[in-house]
C-alpha positions as CSV (number, residue, x, y, z in Angstrom):
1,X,-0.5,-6.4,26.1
2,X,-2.6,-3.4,25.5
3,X,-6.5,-3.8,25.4
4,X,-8.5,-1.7,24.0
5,X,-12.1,-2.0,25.7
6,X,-14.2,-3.4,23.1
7,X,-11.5,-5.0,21.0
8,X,-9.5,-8.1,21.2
9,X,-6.1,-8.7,23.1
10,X,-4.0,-6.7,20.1
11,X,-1.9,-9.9,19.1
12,X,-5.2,-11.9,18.4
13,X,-6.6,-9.0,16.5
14,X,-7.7,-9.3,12.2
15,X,-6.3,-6.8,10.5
16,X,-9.6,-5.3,9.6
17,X,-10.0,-5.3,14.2
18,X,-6.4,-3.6,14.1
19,X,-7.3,-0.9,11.2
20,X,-10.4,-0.1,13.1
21,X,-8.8,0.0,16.5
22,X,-6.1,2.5,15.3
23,X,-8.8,4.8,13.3
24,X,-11.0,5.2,16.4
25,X,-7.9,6.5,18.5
26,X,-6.4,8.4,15.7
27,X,-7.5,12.5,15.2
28,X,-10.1,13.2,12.6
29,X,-7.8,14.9,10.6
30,X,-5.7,12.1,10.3
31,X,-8.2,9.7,9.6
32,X,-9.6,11.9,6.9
33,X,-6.2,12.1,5.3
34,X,-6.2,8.5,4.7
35,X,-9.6,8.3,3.2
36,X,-8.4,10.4,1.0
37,X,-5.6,8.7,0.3
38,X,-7.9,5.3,0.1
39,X,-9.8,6.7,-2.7
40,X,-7.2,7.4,-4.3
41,X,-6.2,3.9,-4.7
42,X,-9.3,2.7,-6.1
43,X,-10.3,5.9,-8.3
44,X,-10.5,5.3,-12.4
45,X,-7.9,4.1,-14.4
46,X,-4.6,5.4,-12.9
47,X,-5.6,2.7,-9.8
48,X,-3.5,-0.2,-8.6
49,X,-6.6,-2.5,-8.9
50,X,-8.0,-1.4,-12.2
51,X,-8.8,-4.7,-14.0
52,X,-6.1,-5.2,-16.9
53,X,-6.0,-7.7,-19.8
54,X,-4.0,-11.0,-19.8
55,X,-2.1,-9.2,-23.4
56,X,-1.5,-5.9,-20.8
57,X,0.4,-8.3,-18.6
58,X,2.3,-9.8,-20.9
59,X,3.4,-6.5,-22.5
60,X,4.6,-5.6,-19.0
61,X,6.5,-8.5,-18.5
62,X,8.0,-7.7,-21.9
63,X,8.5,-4.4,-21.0
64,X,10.0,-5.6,-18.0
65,X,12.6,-8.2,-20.1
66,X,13.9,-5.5,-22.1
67,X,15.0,-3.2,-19.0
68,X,16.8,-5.9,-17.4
69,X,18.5,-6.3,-20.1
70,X,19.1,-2.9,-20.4
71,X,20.3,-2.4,-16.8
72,X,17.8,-0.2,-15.7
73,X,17.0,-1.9,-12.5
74,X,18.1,-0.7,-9.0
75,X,18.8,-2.8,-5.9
76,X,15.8,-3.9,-3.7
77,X,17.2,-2.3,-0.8
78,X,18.2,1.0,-2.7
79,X,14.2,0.9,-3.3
80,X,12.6,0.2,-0.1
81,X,15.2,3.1,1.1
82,X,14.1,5.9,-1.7
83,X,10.4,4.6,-0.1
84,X,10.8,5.1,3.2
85,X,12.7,8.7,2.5
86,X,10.0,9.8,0.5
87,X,6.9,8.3,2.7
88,X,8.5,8.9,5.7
89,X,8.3,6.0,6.7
């Protein structure tokens, strides 16, 4: 295993040690790229984590009903491909 010289052996590590330990080695230009994308996550109403209403998740699940129904749904796989092609990942 790799150590890093202030950090823990890397299996043993949280992930908040492991996030750090990547930041410091990555290039400031990097690292400010995923600030901004951090932000992003938790800016205004369009975030992930916005707080939502226990009616808001019920519509969804409604919402979510009907397009089965409908057929509008795509295989898992054929979605964790169209992520990684479009991430990069």
């Amino acid at each position: 295993m790799r150590y890093n010289k202030d950090m823990k052996e890397a299996g043993n590590m949280s992930t908040l040690e492991s996030t750090i330990s990547m930041l410091r080695i990555m290039p400031e230009a990097d690292v400010q790229v995923i600030f901004e994308m951090t932000k992003k996550l938790f800016d205004g109403k369009a975030s992930s984590f916005a707080p939502v209403s226990k009616q808001q998740i019920l519509d969804d699940v409604d919402a979510s009903a009907v397009q089965i129904k409908q057929g509008k749904t795509i295989k898992a796989s054929d979605a964790i491909q169209e992520l990684r092609t479009t991430y990069g990942l």
